[in-house]
C-alpha positions in Angstrom: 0.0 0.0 0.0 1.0 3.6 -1.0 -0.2 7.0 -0.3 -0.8 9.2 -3.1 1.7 12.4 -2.6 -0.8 14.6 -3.7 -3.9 13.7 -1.8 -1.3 13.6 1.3 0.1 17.5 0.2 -4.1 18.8 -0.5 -4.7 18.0 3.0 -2.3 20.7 4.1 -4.3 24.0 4.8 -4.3 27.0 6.5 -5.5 25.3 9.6 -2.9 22.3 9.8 -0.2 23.0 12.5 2.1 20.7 12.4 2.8 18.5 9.3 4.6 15.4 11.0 5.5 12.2 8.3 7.9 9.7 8.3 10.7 10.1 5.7 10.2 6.4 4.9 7.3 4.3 5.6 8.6 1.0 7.2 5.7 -1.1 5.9 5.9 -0.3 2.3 9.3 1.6 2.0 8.0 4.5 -0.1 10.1 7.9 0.8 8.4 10.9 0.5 9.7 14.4 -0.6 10.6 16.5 2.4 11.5 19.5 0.9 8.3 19.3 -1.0 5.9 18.9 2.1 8.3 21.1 4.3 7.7 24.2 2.0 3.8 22.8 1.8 3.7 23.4 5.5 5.6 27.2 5.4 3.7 28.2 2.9 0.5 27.4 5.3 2.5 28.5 8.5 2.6 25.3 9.9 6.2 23.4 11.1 7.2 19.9 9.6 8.2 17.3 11.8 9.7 14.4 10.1 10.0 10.6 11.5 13.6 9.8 10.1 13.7 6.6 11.7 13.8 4.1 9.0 16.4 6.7 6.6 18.5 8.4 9.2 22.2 7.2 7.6 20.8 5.8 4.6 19.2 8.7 3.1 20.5 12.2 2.6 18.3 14.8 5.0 19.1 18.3 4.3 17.7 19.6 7.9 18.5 23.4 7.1 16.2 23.3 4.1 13.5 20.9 5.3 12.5 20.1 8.6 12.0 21.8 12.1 12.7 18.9 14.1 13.7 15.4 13.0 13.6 12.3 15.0 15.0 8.9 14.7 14.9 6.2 17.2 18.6 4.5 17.8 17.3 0.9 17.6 17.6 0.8 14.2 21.2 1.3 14.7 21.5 -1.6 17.5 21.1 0.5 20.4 17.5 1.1 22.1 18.7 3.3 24.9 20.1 5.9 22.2 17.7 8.3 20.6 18.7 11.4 18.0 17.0 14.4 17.7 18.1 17.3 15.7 16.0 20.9 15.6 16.9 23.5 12.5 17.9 26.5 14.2 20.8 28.8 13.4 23.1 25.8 14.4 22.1 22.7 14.2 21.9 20.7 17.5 22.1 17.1 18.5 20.4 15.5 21.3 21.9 11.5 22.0 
């Protein structure tokens, strides 16, 4: 099963808030376009916030241009207790 891009991006309004996807859906492995539904959700003045669980260090993330927070759970890499968290701000920060 895949979710159609488009239907996902027309849902984005002038009332949405917060725009939080994952970067890659574990069940079916489609990847979805951040930069495409970060600037969905400035243009609305809403933040994105992006599940980077399954494509943290596999994927390319370009946090300055995308995302307001990130997050991405450290089992993935072998290691439950660790967790990642990076927020865009004028430097980027790392939380482990």
């Amino acid at each position: 099963m895949s979710i159609d891009p488009d239907e996902l991006e027309s849902l984005i309004d002038d009332d949405t808030s917060v725009v939080c996807l994952s970067h890659v859906e574990w069940g079916s492995g489609q990847v979805f376009d951040l930069k495409r539904f970060a600037d969905t959700a400035y243009k609305h003045g809403a933040i994105c916030v992006v599940d980077a669980t399954q494509s943290a260090g596999q994927i390319p993330i370009d946090v300055q241009a995308t995302v307001i927070m990130l997050s991405g759970g450290g089992g993935r890499y072998q290691n439950p207790l660790c967790d990642l968290a990076v927020k865009r701000a004028s430097s980027v920060s790392f939380l482990i």
